[in-house]
C-alpha positions as a Python dict, from the first residue, in 0.01 Angstrom:
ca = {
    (1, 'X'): (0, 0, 0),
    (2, 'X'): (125, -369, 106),
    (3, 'X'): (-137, -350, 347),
    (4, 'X'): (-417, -216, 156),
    (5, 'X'): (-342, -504, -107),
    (6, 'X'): (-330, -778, 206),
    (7, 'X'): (-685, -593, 337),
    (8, 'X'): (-825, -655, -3),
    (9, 'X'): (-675, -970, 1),
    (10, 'X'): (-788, -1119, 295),
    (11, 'X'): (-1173, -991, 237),
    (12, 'X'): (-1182, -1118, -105),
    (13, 'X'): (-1083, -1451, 37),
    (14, 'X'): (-1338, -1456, 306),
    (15, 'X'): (-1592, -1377, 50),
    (16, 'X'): (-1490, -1637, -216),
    (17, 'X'): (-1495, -1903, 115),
    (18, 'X'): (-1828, -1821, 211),
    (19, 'X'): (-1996, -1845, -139),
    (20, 'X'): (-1782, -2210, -182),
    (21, 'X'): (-1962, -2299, 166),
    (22, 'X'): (-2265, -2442, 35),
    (23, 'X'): (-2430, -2727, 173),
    (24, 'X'): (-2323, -3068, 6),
    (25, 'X'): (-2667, -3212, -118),
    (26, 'X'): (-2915, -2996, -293),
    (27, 'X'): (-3218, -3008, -58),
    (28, 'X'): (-3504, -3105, -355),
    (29, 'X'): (-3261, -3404, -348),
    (30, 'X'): (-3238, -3456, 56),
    (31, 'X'): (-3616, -3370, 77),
    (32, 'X'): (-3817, -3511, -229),
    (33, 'X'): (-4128, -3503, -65),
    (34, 'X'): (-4390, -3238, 24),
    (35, 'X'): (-4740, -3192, 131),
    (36, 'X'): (-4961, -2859, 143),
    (37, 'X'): (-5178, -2677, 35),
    (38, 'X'): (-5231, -2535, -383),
    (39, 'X'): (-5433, -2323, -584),
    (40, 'X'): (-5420, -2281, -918),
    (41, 'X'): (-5643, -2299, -1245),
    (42, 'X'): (-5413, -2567, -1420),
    (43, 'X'): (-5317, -2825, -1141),
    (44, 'X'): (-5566, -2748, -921),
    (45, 'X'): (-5678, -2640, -604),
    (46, 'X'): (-5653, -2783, -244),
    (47, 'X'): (-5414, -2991, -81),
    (48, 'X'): (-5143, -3161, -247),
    (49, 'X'): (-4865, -3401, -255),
    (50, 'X'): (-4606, -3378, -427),
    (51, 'X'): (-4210, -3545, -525),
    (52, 'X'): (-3907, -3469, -716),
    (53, 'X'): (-3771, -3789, -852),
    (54, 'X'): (-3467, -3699, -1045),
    (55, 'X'): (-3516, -3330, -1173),
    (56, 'X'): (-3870, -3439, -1226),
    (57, 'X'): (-4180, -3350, -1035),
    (58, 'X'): (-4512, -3500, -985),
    (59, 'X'): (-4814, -3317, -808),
    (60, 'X'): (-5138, -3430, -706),
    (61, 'X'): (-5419, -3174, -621),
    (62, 'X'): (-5775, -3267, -437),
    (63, 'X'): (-5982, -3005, -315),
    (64, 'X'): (-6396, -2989, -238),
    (65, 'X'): (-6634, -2731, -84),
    (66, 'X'): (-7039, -2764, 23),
    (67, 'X'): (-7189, -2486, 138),
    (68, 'X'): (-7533, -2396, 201),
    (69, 'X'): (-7735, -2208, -56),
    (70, 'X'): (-7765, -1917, 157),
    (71, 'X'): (-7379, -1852, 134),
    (72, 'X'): (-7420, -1721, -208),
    (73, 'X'): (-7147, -1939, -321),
    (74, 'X'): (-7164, -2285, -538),
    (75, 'X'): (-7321, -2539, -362),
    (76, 'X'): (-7084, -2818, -431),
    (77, 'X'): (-6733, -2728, -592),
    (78, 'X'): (-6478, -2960, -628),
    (79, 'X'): (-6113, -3007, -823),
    (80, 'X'): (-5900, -3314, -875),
    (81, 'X'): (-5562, -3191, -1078),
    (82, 'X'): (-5205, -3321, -1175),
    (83, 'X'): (-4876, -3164, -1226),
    (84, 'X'): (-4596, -3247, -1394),
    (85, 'X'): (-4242, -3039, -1378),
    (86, 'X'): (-3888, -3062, -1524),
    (87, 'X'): (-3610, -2895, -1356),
    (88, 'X'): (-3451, -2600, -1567),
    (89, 'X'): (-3211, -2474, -1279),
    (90, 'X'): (-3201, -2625, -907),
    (91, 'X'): (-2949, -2443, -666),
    (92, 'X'): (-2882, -2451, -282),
    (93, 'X'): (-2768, -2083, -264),
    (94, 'X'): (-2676, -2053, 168),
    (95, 'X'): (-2779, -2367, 392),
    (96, 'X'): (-3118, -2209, 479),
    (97, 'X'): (-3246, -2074, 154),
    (98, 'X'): (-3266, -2289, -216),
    (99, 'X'): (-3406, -2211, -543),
    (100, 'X'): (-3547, -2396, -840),
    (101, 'X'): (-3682, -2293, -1181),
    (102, 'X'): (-3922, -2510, -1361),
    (103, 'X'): (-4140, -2601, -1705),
    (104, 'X'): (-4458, -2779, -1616),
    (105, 'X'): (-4761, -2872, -1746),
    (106, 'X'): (-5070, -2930, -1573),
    (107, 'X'): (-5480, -3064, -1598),
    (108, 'X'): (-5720, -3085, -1370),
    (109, 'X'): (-6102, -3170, -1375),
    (110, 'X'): (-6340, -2928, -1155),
    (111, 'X'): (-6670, -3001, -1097),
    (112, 'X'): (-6979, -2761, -972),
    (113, 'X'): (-7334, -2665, -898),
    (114, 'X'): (-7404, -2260, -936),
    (115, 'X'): (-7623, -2056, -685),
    (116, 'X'): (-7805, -1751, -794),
    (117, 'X'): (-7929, -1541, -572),
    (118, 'X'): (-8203, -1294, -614),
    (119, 'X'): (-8365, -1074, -383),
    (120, 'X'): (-8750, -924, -381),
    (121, 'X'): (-8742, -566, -395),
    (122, 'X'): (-9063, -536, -170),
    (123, 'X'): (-9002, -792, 54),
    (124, 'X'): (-8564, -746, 91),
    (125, 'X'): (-8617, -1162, 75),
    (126, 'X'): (-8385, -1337, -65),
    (127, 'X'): (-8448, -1711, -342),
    (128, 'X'): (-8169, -1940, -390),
    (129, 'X'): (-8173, -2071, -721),
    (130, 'X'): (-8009, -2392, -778),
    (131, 'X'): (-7828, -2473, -1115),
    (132, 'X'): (-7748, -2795, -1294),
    (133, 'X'): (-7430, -2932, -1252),
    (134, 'X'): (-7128, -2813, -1484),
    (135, 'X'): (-6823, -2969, -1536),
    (136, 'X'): (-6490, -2856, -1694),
    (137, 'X'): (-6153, -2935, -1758),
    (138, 'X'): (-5885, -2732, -1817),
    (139, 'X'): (-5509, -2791, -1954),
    (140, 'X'): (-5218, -2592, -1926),
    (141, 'X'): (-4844, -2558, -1924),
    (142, 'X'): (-4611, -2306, -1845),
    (143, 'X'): (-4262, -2189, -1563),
    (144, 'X'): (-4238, -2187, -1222),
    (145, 'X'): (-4002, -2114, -930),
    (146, 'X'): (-4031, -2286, -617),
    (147, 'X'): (-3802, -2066, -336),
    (148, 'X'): (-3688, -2319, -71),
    (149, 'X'): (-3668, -2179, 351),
    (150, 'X'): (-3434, -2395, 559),
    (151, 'X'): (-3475, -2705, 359),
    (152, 'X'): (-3848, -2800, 453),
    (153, 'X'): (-4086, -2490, 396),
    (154, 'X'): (-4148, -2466, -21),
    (155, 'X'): (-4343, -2173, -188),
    (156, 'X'): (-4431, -2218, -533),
    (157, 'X'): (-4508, -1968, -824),
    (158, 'X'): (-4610, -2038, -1131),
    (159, 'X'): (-4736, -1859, -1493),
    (160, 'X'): (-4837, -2043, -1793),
    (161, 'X'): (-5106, -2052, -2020),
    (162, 'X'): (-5414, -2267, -1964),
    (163, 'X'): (-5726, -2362, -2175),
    (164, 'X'): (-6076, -2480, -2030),
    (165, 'X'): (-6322, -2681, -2202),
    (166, 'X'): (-6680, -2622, -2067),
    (167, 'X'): (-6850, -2922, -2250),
    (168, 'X'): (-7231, -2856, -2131),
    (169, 'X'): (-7206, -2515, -2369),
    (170, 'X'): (-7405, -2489, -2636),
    (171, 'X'): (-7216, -2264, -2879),
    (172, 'X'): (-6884, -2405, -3000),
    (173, 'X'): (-6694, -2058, -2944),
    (174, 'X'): (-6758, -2064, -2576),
    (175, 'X'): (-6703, -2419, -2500),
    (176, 'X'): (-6330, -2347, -2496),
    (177, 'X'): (-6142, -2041, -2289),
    (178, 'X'): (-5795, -1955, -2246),
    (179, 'X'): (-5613, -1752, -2072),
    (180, 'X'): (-5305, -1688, -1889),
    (181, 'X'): (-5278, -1803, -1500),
    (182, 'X'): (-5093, -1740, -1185),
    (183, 'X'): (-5059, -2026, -896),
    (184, 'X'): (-4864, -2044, -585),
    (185, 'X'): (-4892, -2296, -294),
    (186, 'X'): (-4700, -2348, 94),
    (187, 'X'): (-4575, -2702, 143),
    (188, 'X'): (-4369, -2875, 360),
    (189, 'X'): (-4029, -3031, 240),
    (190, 'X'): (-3945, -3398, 392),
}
């Protein structure tokens, strides 16, 4: 029975020393810094930069696309969006893998030209329509999680409610939207 206890013992030790092992900094602290790559209806979409100064976080999101009218896509599309975050929870669970829980809130500013596409029934041609340019911005807030590999590669998730105001509509009752969003990102911690 001695034995049994000491077993016990012994493992329980090992186990409460390997949870106390923890790495002395928490990594958002040792690497404030990242760049990468978001998307997301609040803050944005493209690449971004983005620091934690103290438990809070700033983000900055660019992003443009031009393709041709035959793509069947907007012509011109772009997105310029900020982020702001407040750490809830920050914790550096094993040296290779850290965790963080986050309020934010978030706007951005997209801009874009529609396409429409139709096709001649006779002829199987297709016309490229070109539409007038329509802006929008949106605002939003919400939580997030950003799950930390080996102190340098960051992938953020985030839910929250956003609402977008579509000025160039004509009817009060759809110049605004809202609805709930999900964005995620890959960055790189340094």
């Amino acid at each position: 029975m001695k034995k049994t206890w000491f077993v016990f013992l012994l493992i329980f030790s090992m186990t409460i020393t390997g949870f106390a092992d923890k790495p002395e900094a928490n990594a958002f602290a040792e690497f404030p810094e990242a760049l990468g790559f978001y998307y997301g209806e609040i803050s944005g979409t493209g690449l971004t930069y983005h620091k934690w100064v103290d438990g809070v976080g700033y983000q900055i999101t660019a992003g443009a696309l031009y393709l041709p009218p035959d793509s069947g896509n907007n012509l011109l599309d772009y997105v310029v969006g900020f982020e702001n975050s407040y750490t809830v929870y920050s914790e550096d669970f094993t040296k290779w893998l850290s965790g963080l829980l986050s309020l934010f809130w978030g706007v951005n500013h997209r801009g874009y030209i529609p396409v429409e596409v139709e096709y001649d029934e006779v002829t199987y041609e297709a016309s490229y329509d070109i539409g007038s340019y329509v802006p929008t911005l949106t605002l939003g807030g919400g939580i997030g999680i950003e799950v930390l590999w080996f102190k340098h590669f960051s992938i953020p998730f985030e839910v929250g409610y956003g609402a977008t105001y579509l000025p160039l509509e004509s009817d009060v009752i759809d110049m605004f939207l809202v609805d709930l969003y999900f964005q995620a990102g890959f960055r790189y911690r340094y």
